[in-house]
N, C-alpha and C positions, 0 to 999 in steps of 0.2 A: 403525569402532570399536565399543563397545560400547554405543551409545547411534545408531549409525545406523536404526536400524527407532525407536524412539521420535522419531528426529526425523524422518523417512519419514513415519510415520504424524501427526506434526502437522504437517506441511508438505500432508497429505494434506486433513484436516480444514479448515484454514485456504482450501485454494483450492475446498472445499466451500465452506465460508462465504460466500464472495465469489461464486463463482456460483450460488447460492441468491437471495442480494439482491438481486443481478443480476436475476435472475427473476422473483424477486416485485416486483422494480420500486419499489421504497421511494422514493416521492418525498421525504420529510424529507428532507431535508440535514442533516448533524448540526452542531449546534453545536460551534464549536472556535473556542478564544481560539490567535489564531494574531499573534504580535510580529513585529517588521518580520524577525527574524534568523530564527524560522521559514518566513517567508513565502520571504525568501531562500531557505533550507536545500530548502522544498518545489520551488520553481523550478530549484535545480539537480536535484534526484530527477528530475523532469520531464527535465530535459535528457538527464539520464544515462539515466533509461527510453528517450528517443528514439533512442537510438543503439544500444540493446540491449534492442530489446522480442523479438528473436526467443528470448532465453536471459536474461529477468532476474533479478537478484539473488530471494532471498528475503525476505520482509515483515520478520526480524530483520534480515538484513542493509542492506534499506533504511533502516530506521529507524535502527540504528547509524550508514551514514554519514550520515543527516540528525542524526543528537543528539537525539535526541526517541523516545520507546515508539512501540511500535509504535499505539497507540490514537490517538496524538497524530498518529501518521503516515498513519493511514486517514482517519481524521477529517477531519484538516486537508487533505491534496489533495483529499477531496472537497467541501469548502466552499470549498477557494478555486479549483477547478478545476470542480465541477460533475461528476464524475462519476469512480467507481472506479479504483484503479492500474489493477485488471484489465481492466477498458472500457478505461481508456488503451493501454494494452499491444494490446488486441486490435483497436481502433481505428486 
């Protein structure tokens, strides 16, 4: 449509991002207040990446089926998982 190269190019952006971090190795963890129905919501993301890490969803579409922004959704599986969707995925 007419908004595919805008969302190309932030889909593009965004998996810079994650592999930058990746690279520089951020040991922080970030903080995230994470509720038991997140914590749930994060565990199935987990699930569902295990079954589809060769082709996974996108970082808005993750966070849509988890109900939570996307911030909340990087965040959060890396606090309570210890490390990146992206690491998961290519893990």
């Amino acid at each position: 449509g007419r908004f595919s190269h805008i969302h190309a190019t932030a889909r593009a952006l965004d998996l810079i991002c994650l592999f930058l971090d990746a690279l520089v190795g951020n040991e922080q963890v970030p903080r995230a207040r994470l509720s038991a129905r997140d914590q749930r919501a994060l565990e199935g993301i987990r699930s569902y990446l295990s079954e589809r890490y060769t082709a996974p969803p996108t970082l808005p579409e993750l966070a849509r089926m988890a109900g939570m922004n996307r911030t909340k959704l990087t965040h959060g599986f890396r606090a309570l998982f210890g490390e990146t969707i992206l690491d998961y995925c290519l893990r």
